[in-house]
C-alpha positions in Angstrom: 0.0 0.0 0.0 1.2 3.2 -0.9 2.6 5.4 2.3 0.0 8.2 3.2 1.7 11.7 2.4 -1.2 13.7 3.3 -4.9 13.9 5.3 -7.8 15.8 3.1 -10.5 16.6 5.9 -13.6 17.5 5.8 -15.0 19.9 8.8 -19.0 19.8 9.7 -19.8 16.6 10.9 -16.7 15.5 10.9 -13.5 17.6 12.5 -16.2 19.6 14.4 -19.0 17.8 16.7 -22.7 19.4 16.3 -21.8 22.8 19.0 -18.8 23.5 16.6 -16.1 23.6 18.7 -12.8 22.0 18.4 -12.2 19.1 20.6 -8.7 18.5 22.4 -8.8 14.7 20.9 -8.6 16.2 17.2 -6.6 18.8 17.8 -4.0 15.9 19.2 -4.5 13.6 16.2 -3.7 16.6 13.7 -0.4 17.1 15.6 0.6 13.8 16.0 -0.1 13.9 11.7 2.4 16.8 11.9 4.9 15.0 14.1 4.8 11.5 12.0 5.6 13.8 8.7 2.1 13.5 7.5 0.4 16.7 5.6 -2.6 17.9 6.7 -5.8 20.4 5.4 -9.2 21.1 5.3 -11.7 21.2 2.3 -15.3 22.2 3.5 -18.8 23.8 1.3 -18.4 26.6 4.2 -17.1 29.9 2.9 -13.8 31.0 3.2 -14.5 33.8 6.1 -15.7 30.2 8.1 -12.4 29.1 8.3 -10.4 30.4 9.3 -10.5 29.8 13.3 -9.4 26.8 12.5 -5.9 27.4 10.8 -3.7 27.9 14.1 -5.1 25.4 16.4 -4.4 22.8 13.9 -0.8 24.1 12.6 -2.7 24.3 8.9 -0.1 25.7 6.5 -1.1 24.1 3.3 -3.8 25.5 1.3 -7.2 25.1 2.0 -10.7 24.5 0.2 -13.8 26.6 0.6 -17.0 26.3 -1.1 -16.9 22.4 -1.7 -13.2 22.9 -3.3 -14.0 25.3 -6.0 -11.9 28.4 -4.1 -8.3 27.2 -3.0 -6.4 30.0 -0.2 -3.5 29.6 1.4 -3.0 29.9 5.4 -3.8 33.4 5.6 -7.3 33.1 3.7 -5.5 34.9 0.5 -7.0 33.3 -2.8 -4.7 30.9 -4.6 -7.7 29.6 -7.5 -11.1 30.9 -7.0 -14.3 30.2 -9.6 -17.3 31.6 -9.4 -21.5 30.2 -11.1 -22.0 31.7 -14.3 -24.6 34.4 -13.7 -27.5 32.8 -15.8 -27.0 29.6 -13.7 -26.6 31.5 -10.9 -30.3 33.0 -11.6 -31.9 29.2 -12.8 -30.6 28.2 -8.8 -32.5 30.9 -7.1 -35.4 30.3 -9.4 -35.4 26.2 -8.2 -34.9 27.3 -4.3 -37.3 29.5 -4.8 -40.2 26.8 -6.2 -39.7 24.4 -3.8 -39.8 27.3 -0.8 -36.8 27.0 1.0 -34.5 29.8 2.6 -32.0 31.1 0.0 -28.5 32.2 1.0 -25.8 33.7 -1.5 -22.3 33.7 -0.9 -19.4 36.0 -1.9 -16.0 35.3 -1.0 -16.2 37.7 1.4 -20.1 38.1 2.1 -23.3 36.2 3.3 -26.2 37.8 1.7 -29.9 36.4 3.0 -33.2 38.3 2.5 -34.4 36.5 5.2 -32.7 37.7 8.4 -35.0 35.4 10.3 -34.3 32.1 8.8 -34.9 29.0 10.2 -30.7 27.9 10.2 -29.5 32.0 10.4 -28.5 31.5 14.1 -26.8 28.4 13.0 -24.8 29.4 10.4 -23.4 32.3 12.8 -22.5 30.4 14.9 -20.6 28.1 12.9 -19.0 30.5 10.5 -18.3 33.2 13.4 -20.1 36.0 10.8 -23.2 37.7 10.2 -25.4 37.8 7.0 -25.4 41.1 5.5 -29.3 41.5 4.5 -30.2 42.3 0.6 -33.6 42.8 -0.5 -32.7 41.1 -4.0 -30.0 38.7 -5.0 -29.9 40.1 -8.5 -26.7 42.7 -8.0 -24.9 40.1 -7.0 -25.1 37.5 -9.4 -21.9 38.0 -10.9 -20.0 37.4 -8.2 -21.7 34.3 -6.6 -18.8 31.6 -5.1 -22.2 29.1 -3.4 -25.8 29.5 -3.2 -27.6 27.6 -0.7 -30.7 26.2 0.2 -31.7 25.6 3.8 -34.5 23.5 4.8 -35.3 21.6 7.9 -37.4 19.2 5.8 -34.9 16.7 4.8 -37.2 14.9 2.3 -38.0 18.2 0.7 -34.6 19.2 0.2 -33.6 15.9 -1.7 -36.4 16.5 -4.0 -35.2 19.8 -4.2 -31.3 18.3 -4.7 -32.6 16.0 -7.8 -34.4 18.6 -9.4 -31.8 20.9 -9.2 -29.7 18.9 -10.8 -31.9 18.1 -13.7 -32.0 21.9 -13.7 -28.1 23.1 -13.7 -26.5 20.2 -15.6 -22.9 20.0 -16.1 -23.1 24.0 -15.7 -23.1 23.5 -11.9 -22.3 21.1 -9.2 -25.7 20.8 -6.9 -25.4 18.4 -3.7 -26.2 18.7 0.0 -23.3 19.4 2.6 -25.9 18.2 5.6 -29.4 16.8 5.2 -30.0 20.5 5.7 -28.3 22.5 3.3 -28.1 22.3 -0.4 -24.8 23.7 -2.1 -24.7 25.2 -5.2 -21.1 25.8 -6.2 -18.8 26.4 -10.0 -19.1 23.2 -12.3 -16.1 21.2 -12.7 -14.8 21.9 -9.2 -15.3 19.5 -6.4 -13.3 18.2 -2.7 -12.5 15.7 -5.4 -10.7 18.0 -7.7 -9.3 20.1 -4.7 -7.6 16.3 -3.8 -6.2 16.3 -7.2 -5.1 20.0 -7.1 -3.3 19.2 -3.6 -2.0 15.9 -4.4 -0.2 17.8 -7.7 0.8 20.9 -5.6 2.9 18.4 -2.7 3.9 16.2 -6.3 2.4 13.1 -4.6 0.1 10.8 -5.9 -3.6 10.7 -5.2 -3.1 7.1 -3.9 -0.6 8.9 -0.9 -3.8 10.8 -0.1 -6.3 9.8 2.9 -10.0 11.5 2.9 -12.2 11.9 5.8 -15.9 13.2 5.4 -19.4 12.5 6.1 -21.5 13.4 3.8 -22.6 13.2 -0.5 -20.4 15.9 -1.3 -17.4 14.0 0.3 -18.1 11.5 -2.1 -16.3 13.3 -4.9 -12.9 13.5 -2.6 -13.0 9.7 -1.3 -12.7 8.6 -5.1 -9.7 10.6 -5.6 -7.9 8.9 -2.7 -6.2 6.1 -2.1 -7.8 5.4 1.4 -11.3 7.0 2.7 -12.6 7.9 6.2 -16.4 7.8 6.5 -18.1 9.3 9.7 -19.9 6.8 11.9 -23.2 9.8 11.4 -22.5 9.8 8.0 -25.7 7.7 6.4 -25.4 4.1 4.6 -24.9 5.2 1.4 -21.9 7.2 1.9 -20.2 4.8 4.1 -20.6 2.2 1.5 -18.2 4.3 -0.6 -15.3 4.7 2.0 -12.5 2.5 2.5 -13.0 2.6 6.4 -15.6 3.9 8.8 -14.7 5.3 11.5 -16.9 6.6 14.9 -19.2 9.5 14.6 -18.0 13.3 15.4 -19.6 13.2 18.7 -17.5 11.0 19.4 -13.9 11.8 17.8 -14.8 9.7 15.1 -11.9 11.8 13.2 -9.2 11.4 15.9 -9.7 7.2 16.0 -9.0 7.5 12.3 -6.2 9.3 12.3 -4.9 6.3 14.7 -5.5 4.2 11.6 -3.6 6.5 9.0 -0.6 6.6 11.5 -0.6 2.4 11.3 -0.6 2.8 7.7 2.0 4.9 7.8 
């Protein structure tokens, strides 16, 4: 088996437990990584100003991945590679949200614009990004410059429908999947964790085989089949455990930290 160079993590629902704060049993794990010679990063649908509280706790000097891998920065949140939905399609996602009722975000690489200031997940997004949404009456302005839309619904079932028709709807001219059972990302075609995996992998001039990817949910698909070995949460659901290598505990639980135990063995 091919030695693991480097540790691709997701971060909600998998580094992070559900209150969003870093535990002291993942924090360790990272900096035994470090210690054994082992890279490590973060790839995550949350927007670049969400990350960053995360870079010097865990020693994170590579570059990272925001908006399910389609913006690359380095340490200090600077972008490296940044894409952005083509306005039209950008417009066509607002117009599905918008049918099947759901609160509608839109994010900049700087910005969280809602028209609802009241929404259903608003406080929870605060929290776990550590910003606020900067209210719009209309979306339209900033079409141009659109890095994720979302969709937030506590109605899982509504928000799949909502996920397939979306898809139907977008094409190859987006990517459409949902980051929690909650939240439906809308990010650039063509860019993916799975790509970001490649990107990395070329950037350290390793192969993707050297890589090990740890996430929970169907947009961590894309980055476990660009690895050589896969982590999948013990909360992640069936399906997506049926694509990883391993599975591991849940984040309640430092599912991440017992895994990283495993990628040192392999090592």
């Amino acid at each position: 088996m091919t030695r693991i160079s480097l540790v691709v993590s997701d971060v909600d629902g998998t580094l992070l437990p559900k209150d969003k704060v870093l535990t002291e049993g993942n924090k360790h794990a990272v900096r035994k990584l470090h210690e054994a010679g082992i890279g490590f990063t973060i790839v995550s649908s949350r927007p670049t100003i969400g990350m960053g509280f995360l870079i010097e706790p865990l020693a994170i000097s590579l570059p990272i991945g925001a908006f399910n891998g389609s913006s690359i920065v380095d340490a200090k949140l600077k972008p490296i590679e940044q894409h952005l939905i083509a306005p039209d399609v950008a417009q066509r996602s607002l117009d599905v949200l918008d049918a099947f009722g759901v609160d509608i975000w839109l994010f900049t690489n700087d910005r969280w614009l809602t028209r609802n200031p009241d929404g259903e997940y608003v406080p929870h997004e605060k929290r776990a990004i550590k910003a606020d949404p900067t209210i719009v009456a209309n979306f339209a302005p900033h079409l141009t410059q659109a890095c994720k839309i979302v969709g937030a619904s506590s109605d899982a079932a509504l928000l799949q429908r909502c996920e397939a028709a979306m898809q139907e709807a977008v094409g190859r001219e987006a990517t459409a999947v949902r980051s929690q059972t909650y939240y439906l990302d809308v990010t650039p075609a063509g860019h993916d964790k799975g790509t970001f995996v490649a990107a990395m992998a070329k950037r350290l001039g390793i192969s993707t085989d050297a890589v090990a990817t740890i996430g929970d949910m169907q947009n961590d698909l894309a980055m476990f089949a660009r690895s050589g070995v896969s982590f999948a949460m013990g909360n992640a659901t069936d399906d997506v455990k049926k694509h990883a290598t391993h599975v591991t505990d849940s984040n309640e639980r430092d599912g991440f930290a017992a895994a990283m135990e495993t990628v040192l063995k392999l090592r």
